[in-house]
C-alpha positions in Angstrom: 0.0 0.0 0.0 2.9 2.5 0.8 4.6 1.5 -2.7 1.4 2.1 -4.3 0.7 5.9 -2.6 4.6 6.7 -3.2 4.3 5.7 -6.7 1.0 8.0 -7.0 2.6 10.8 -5.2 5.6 10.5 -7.4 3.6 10.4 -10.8 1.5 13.4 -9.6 4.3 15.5 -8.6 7.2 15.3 -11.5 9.2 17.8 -12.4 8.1 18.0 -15.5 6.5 22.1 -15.8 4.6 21.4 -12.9 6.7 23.5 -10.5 5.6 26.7 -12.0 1.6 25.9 -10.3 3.4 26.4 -6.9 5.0 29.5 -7.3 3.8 33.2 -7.8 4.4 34.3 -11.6 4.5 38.2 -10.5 7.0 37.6 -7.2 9.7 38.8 -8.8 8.5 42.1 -10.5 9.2 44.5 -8.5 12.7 42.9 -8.1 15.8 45.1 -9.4 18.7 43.0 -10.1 20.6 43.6 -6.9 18.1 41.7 -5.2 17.7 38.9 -7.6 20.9 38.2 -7.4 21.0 36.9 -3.9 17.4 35.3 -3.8 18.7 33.3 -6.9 21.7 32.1 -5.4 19.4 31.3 -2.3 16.7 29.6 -4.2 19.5 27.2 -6.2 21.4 26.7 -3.3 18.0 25.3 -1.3 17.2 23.3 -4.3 20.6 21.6 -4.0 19.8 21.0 -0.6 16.6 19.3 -1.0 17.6 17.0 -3.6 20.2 16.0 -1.4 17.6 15.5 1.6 15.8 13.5 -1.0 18.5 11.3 -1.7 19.6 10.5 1.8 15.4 10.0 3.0 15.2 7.3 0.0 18.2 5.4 1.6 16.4 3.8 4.3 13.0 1.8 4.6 9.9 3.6 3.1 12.5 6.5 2.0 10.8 7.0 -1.2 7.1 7.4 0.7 9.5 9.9 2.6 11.0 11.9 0.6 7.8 12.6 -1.4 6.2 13.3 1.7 8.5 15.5 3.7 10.3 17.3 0.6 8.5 17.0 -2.5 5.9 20.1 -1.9 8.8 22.2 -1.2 11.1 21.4 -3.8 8.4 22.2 -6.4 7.6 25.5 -4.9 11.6 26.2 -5.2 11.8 25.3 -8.8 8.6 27.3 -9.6 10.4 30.2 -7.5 13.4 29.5 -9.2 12.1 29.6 -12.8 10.3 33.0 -11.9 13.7 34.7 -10.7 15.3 33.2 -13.8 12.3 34.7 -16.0 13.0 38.2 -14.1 16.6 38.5 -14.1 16.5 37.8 -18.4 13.6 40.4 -18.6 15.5 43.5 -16.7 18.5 42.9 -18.5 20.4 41.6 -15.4 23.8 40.3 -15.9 24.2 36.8 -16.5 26.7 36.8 -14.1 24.8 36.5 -10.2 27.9 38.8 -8.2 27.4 42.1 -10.7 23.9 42.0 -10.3 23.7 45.2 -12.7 21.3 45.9 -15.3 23.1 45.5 -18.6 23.3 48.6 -21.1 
């Protein structure tokens, strides 16, 4: 039964476009490049870390039920985050660069 609900949780939640429904499109609007910067570099860096939590939670018994459970939600809100910034930081011109964090001219 736990295979069965990790395998539905899995299927429902890939990472396939779907982390973009978790996140808020217009977050990052009012962003200037100086603060995207850093929130980019934060958002990547958590995403690292969750994938690793993922990893290490599918080690043991029921990991996989786990790992969906505990760290699934909030790595898709991350990527849909992520994506936004990304969106952002082409639209204002920002440097691709993440230390400048200068508009380009």
């Amino acid at each position: 039964m736990l295979v069965l609900c990790a395998a539905a949780l899995a299927g429902c939640a890939s990472d396939s476009g779907v982390s973009g429904a978790f996140a808020d499109p217009a977050a990052f609007n009012l962003y200037d490049c100086q603060q995207l910067a850093p929130r980019r570099a934060s958002l990547a860096a958590r995403e690292t870390q969750l994938h690793g939590l993922m990893a290490k939670a599918q080690e043991g018994a029921g990991g996989a039920l786990i790992s969906e459970v505990a760290y699934r939600s909030e790595l898709l809100n991350v990527q849909g985050q992520r994506q936004y910034a990304d969106q952002a930081w082409i639209a204002k011109g920002c440097e691709r660069d993440m230390t400048a964090g200068a508009p380009r001219r």
